[in-house]
C-alpha positions as CSV (number, residue, x, y, z in Angstrom):
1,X,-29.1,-106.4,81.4
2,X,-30.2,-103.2,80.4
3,X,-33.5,-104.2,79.1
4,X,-34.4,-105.1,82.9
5,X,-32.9,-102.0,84.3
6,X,-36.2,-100.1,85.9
7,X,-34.4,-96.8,85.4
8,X,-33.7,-97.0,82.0
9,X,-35.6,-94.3,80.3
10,X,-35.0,-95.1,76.5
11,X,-38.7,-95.5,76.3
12,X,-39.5,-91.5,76.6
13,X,-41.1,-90.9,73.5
14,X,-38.5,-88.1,73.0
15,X,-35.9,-87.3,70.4
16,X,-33.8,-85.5,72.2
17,X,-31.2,-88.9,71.0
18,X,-32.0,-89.0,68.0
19,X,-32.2,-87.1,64.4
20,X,-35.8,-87.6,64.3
21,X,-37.7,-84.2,63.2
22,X,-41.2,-83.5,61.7
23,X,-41.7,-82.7,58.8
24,X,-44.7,-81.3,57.3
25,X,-44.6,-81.8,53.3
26,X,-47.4,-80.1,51.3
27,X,-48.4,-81.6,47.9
28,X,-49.7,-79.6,44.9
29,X,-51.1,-81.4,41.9
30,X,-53.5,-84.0,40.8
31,X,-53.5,-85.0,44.5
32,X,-57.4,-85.6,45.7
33,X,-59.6,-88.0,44.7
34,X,-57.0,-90.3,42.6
35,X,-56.2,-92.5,45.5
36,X,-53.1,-90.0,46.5
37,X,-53.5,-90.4,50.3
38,X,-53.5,-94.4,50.2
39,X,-50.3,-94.7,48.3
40,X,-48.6,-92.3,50.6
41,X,-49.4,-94.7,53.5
42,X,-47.6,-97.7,50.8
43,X,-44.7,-96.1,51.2
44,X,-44.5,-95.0,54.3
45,X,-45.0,-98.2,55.6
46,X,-42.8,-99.3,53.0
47,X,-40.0,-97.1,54.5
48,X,-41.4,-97.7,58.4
49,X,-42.2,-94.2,58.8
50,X,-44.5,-92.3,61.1
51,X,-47.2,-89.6,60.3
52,X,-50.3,-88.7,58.7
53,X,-51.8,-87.6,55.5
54,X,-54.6,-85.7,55.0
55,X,-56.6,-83.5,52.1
56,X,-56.5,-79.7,52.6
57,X,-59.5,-77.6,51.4
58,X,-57.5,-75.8,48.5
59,X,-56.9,-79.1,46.9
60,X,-53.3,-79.9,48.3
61,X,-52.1,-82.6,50.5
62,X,-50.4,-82.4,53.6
63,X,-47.8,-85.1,54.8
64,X,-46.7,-85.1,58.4
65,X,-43.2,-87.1,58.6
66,X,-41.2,-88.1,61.7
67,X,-38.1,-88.8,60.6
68,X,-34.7,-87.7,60.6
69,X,-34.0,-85.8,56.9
70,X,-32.0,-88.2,54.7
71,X,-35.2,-90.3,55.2
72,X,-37.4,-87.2,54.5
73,X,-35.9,-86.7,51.7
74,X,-36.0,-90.2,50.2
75,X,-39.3,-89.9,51.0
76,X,-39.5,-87.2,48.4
77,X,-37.7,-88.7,45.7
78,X,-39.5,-91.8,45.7
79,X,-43.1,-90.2,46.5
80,X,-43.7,-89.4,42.4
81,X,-42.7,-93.1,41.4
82,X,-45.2,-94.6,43.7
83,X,-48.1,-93.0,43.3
84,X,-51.4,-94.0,41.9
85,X,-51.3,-93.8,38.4
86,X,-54.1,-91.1,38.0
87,X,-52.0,-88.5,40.2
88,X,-49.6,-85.7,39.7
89,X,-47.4,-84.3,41.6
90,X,-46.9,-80.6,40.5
91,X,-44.9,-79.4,43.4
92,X,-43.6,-80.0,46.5
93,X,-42.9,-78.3,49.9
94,X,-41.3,-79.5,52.8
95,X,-41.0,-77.8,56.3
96,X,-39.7,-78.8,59.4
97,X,-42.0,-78.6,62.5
98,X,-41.3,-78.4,66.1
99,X,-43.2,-79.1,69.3
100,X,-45.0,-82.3,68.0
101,X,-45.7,-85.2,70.1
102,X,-44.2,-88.3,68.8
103,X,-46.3,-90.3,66.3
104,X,-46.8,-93.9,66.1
105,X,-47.8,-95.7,62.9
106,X,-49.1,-93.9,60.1
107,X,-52.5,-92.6,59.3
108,X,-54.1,-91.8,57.0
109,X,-57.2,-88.4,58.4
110,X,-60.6,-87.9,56.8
């Protein structure tokens, strides 16, 4: 019945409900040009995840997460056995971010 219900507001794109957080995660490493980006999106969509991926000018990588933190952090620990075989992963940084619209899907930026 409450699917119908007109004041039902479960569809603010909010997380004031949930445990959702962003997360921004910054990758050092063998990261650019080895096909890094594309099998961050793999898993992501693997794990139905939202964010982006993008190349930063000093060679790292920046991961933009919305998820709550046990997913985050699975995220982490499975990111170095599915990358592309010519990458590295030399270290890893994750931060939490506030004030960020919700996300849909993932992307990947140019």
């Amino acid at each position: 019945m409450g699917f119908f219900n007109r004041n039902n507001h479960s569809h603010r794109q909010t997380f004031a409900n949930s445990n959702t957080e962003t997360w921004e995660i910054t990758v050092s490493g063998i990261v650019q040009g080895v096909g890094f980006r594309w099998s961050v999106q793999v898993l992501a969509d693997k794990m139905q995840l939202t964010g982006s991926v993008h190349n930063n000018s000093d060679q790292t990588v920046t991961i933009m997460l919305q998820a709550d933190l046990n997913q985050v952090n699975q995220f982490c620990q499975e990111l170095p056995h599915n990358i592309s075989q010519f990458a590295k992963i030399t270290n890893l940084r994750k931060e939490k971010r506030v004030n960020v619209g919700k996300m849909h899907g993932f992307h990947v930026l140019y």
